[in-house]
N, C-alpha and C positions, 0 to 999 in steps of 0.2 A: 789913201791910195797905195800906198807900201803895203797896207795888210792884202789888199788884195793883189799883187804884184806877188807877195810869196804865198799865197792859196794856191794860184794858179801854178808856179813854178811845182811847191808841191803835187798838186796832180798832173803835171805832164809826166814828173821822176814818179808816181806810181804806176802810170800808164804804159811809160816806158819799161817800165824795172818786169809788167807781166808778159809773161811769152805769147807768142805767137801759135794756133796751134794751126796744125798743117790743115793742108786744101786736102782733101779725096771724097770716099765716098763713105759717108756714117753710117754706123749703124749702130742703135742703142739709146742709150740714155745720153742727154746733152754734157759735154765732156767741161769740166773745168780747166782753166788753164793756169799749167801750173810746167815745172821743168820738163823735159822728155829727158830718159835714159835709157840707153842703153842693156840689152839683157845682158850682157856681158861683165857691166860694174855694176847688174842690178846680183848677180851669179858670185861676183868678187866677195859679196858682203852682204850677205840676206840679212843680217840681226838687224843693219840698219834701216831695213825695208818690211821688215813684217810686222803684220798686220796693220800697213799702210796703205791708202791707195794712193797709187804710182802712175804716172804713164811712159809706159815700157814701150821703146819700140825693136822688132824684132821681123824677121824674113820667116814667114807661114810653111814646113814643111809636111804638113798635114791635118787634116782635116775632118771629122767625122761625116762620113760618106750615106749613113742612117739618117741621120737627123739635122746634122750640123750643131749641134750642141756641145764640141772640144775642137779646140786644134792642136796643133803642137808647132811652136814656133823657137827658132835657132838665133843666135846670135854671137861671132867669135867662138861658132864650136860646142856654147852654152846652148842644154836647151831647156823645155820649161811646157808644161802642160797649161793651157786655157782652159776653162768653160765658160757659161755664162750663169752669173749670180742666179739668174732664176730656172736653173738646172735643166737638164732635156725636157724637152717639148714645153718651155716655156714660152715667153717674148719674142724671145730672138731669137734667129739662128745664124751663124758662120756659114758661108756662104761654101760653097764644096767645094768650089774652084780657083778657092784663095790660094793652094800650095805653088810657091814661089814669088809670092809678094808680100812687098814689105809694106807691115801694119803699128800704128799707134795702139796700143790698150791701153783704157783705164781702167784700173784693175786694183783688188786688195791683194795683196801679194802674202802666202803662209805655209808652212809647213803641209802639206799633203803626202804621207806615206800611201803606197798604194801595192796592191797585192798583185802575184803571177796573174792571178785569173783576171784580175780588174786589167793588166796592162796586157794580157791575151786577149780579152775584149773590143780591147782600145785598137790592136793591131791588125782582128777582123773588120773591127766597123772602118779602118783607114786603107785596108785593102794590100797593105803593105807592114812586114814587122816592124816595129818601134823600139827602139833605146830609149828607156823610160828606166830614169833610179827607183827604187821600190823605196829608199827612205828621201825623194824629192820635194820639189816645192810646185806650188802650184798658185795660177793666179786667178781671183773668180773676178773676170769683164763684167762691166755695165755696160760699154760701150768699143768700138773700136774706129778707126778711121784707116782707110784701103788707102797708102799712098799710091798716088798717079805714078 
């Protein structure tokens, strides 16, 4: 009776100990639950996060207006290029009208250097210029969640 008495206890404290992931509206691949962080101490300390997936959350200040295949999402100042793992005109698309709402990504998170012309690109298809580092980071979503 004991054994089973700490089985159970055991899986309540694993049940317990995994996060919750937020209510909105998905889009993507089914998300794992696992910590949410912020972009801002994901920005403090990339070595600790590359080439991990993360789930970053962050305020969308733009969008890819073509296709919906990039955004660019802020947080604390920090910002951070998206796409989606299966590149333009893939699976999925980010939705146009995300700019100014705050999103969950699950994402792998890496070094992306990217050129004038690629971030003159980026600030055609958004309609608007972008501050984008030319030696930044970038993260490639599987999935995202639209908080309410």
């Amino acid at each position: 009776m004991q054994l089973h008495c700490v089985f159970a206890l055991l899986f309540l404290a694993a049940c317990a100990s995994t996060p919750a992931l937020p209510e909105g509206l998905h889009i993507g691949e089914p998300v794992v639950s696992r910590a949410i962080v912020h972009y801002a101490a994901v920005d403090e300390n990339p070595p600790a996060f590359l080439e991990k997936t993360i789930l970053v959350e962050a305020k969308v200040v733009a969008v890819c207006q073509s296709a919906g295949c990039w955004m660019q999402v802020e947080d604390g100042g920090k910002t951070v290029m998206v796409k989606w793992f299966t590149d333009c005109g893939g699976k999925y698309a980010f939705p146009k009208d995300l700019a100014g709402k705050r999103v969950v990504i699950q994402g792998a998170y890496h070094k992306k250097p990217m050129t004038a012309e690629e971030i003159e690109h980026r600030s055609v298809e958004a309609g608007k210029p972008l501050a984008v580092p030319a030696d930044g980071y970038e993260l490639n979503a599987s999935a995202i969640v639209v908080l309410g």
